[in-house]
Phi, psi and omega in degrees: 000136163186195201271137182271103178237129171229167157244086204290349179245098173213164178261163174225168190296348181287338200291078165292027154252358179267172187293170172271011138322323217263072163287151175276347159273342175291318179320320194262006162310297160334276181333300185297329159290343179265350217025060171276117194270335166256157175218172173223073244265125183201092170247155200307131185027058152192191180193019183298331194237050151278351190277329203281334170284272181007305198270252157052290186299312192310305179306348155254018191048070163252141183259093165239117186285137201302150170175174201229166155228129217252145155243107176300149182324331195288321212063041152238146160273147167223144191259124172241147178232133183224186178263335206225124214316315183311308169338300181292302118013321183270295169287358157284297158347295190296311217262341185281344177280340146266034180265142162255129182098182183218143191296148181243085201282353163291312178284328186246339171115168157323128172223075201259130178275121183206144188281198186275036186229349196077011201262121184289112187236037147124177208267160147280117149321298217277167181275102194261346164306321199285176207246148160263141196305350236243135173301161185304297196310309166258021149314293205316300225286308189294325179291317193286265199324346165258054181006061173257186169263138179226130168212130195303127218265165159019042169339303197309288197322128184281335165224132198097329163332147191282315152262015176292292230260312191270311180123331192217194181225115217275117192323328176242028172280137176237081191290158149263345173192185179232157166263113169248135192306197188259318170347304218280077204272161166323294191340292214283301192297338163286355190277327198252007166272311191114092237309331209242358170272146189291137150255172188220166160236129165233159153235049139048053179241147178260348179226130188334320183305338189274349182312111172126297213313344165217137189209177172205141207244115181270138153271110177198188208259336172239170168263057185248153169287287182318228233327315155353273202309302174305331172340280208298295146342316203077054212268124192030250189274339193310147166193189174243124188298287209215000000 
């Protein structure tokens, strides 16, 4: 067992609100400047460049796990997190066919795919800003069957948010955790969640500078989404320090 310190939400340059900066080797330049041992590659309804931070992070040995932040019919988002790029890759399949529209990168930005050289190897169509036809429930349902993690992104946040959008948090939504923003001290979110839902610190970040800036720091026996998760649970030692 030993210490995790991750950052489970950040964009990349596919994110046509992140900087075109956000490459998968500067991301993982960053890391390495932060000591960070985890990342969680979660760009909006897509995952063409988790493999590339992945091979990119891996050279300093840091671990980042492939993953999407989903936006649902409701227009909440959720972050799914796995161990295996295909995983993730599966769940782009489901969910990009149900995006309405094609991206205008004058208005919305830039949405760029690049490998681990930072080497541009071409652009996403689809309007990745945009909400998939698909329910909050069967994000949640589509993330458990390819056997990611689903956590509710920036719960806190009045937009995207579970309560900015619904008002509450549903009770059979079977969720694994909530994301609380940088906003956010632990404190606070427990005073406003309640003691007993798993919380995360992430920092949503879109611009290099934000990489770190929120974090959460894991016990566990590995840098894995499945350990995570045993974290998360409280499952024998694992647990989230801070």
């Amino acid at each position: 067992m030993k210490t995790f310190r991750a950052d489970l939400h950040v964009h990349t340059c596919l994110s046509p609100c992140a900087d075109i900066l956000m490459s998968p080797r500067r991301i993982a330049d960053a890391a390495k400047s932060l000591s960070l041992d985890l990342l969680g590659v979660c760009d909006h309804n897509a995952a063409d460049n988790a493999g590339a931070v992945a091979e990119a992070a891996a050279r300093f040995g840091i671990r980042a796990l492939p993953g999407m932040e989903v936006t649902s019919r409701e227009e909440v988002h959720v972050l799914a997190l796995f161990d295996e790029i295909e995983s993730a890759l599966r769940l782009q399949e489901l969910v990009q066919p149900v995006l309405a529209g094609e991206n205008q990168p004058e208005i919305f930005g830039l949405q760029v795919v690049a490998d681990a050289e930072d080497e541009v190897l071409g652009f996403c169509p689809k309007l990745l800003a945009g909400a998939a036809s698909l329910s909050l429930a069967e994000v949640v349902e589509a993330i458990h069957d390819l056997g990611g993690l689903a956590v509710a992104a920036h719960a806190d946040r009045e937009g995207f948010g579970l309560l900015g959008h619904l008002g509450f948090i549903p009770e059979d939504l079977p969720l694994d955790a909530l994301e609380i923003s940088p906003r956010l001290s632990r404190a606070e979110g427990r005073r406003l969640f309640g003691p007993k839902r798993p919380l995360v610190a992430s920092s949503d970040a879109h611009f290099l500078g934000d990489i770190g800036r929120s974090s959460t720091t894991f016990w566990l026996e590995a840098g894995t989404a499945a350990e995570i998760g045993l974290a998360f649970r409280g499952f024998g030692e694992r647990r989230i320090l801070e």
